[in-house]
Steps between C-alpha positions, in 0.01 A plus 500: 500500500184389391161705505099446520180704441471629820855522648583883743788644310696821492757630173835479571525811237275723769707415758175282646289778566175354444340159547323359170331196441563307201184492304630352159818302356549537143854454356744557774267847549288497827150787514511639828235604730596708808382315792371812712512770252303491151802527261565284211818408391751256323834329476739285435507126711863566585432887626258330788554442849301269686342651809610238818214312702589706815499853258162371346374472868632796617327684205155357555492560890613922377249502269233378718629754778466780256181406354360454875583835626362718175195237546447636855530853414208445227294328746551798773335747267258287384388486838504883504310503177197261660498681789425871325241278273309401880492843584374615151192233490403554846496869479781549769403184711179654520304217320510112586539378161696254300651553126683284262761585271529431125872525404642531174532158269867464383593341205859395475678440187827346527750359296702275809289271649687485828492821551119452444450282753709714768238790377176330520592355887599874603167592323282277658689552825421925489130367421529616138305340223713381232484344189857381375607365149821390462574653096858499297548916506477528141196316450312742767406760249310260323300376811418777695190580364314178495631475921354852561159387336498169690643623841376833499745665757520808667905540518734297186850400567776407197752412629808208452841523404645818291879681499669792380777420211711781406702309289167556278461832532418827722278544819195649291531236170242183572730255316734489802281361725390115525121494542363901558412489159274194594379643831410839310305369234262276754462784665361676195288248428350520835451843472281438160277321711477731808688846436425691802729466746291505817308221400753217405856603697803318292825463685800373239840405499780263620835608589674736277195606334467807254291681774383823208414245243268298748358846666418645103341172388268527822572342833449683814806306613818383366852415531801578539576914507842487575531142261555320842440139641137404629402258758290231361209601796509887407203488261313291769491800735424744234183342442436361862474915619267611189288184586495643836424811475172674503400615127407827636836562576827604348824274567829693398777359362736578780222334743490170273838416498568502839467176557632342153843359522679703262406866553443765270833450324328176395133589472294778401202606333209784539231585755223279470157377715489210704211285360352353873136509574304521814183377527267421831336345589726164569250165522658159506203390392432532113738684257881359599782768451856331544628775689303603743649780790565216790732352184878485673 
């Protein structure tokens, strides 16, 4: 059978238990991308199955299902959230007033551009700002700090493809993983720039991810505690909530992955601030702010 950049396949040698895209062809050896979850993988051409046009559609209308419903939960409590920020500016609905809301800038590092693109539409969709380069994970390190100088953002995600080997070692050895070793060194470069970790929140990881090595080097929050599979969206909603959230106020880490995709056997981090202002009043005249509090 022959294969393309591009094609849905499973491994026959998994027993088809994830769907990959083919990302490269080099010597009978395709580089695998999984095409919901962020893991990284490779094999041989004649190990491949070739996901069916009717399997590929069935896929894409589950996804979308799946992605719609956590979507809806997210945009439930944000509702909440603007509500209690109403009550707050008018002094209990005692004052006729108008505010606008500053939320935190994202920028998003990561090394698939497809899942990039999925990211920045549910970004822009939750009313986030978002600045998104598309970098090779290894190359990130070298990057960062030029993208925080020009972008400036309030919340930093590194993120792309990564996976546990054990074939190269033990749980707690850094060789054994594909990219953590990448994602951990941006992230201390990033932290030379801004160390404290109120004022520049870092979220880091793909699937499989040495969570302690990620966590020490000095994101807020990483992948993958229990060296699980992440959902290509997860990161999205990590940053959506903290760019949400009042900076006055605390978000725990139980309270920020409720709405991720993957849980807490996935995701995981430390209690941080949201980084969300409030201002009043709101004039449409004058200064613009892209996300005012009538923003849907």
């Amino acid at each position: 059978m022959e294969f393309n950049v591009g094609d849905l396949v499973t491994r026959s040698s998994y027993d088809s238990d994830i769907v990959f895209r083919i990302t490269a062809i080099n010597k009978g050896e395709a580089e695998l991308a999984g095409e919901e979850l962020r893991l990284a993988a490779d094999a041989p051409l004649e190990d491949l199955i070739k996901l069916p046009d009717q399997e590929r559609k069935d896929l894409q209308k589950r996804s979308r299902e799946k992605e719609e419903v956590s979507y809806r939960l997210f945009r439930q409590e944000a509702k909440l959230m603007k509500e209690r920020n109403r009550y707050e500016t008018s002094d209990g609905y005692k004052e006729d007033t108008s505010y606008f809301e500053m939320r935190g800038r994202v920028l998003h590092l990561d090394g698939d551009p497809h899942y990039l693109e999925k990211c920045t539409m549910l970004y822009e969709r939750l009313g986030i700002p978002v600045y998104g380069v598309h970098l090779p994970e290894k190359e990130m390190p070298a990057q960062v700090a030029s993208l925080i100088h020009i972008v400036r953002p309030d919340i930093l995600v590194i993120t792309g493809h990564d996976a546990y080997q054990p074939s190269r070692g033990p749980e707690n050895e850094l060789k054994a993983y594909r990219h953590s070793k990448a994602f951990g060194q941006a992230v201390r470069e990033a932290r030379n720039i801004v160390p404290q970790l109120d004022q520049l929140i870092i979220f880091a990881g793909a699937c499989q991810s040495y969570f302690e090595w990620l966590l020490k080097a000095g994101s807020n929050f990483a992948s993958s505690p229990d060296r699980v599979n992440i959902h290509a969206l997860d990161p999205v909603y990590i940053a959506a909530k903290l760019s949400l959230t009042p900076f006055m106020d605390r978000v725990s880490v139980l309270q920020i992955l409720h709405h991720t995709l993957t849980g807490r056997e996935g995701l995981g981090g430390i209690e941080t601030k949201g980084v969300m202002r409030r201002g009043l009043p709101w004039k449409q005249e004058g200064i613009s702010f892209s996300n005012s509090p009538n923003d849907e």
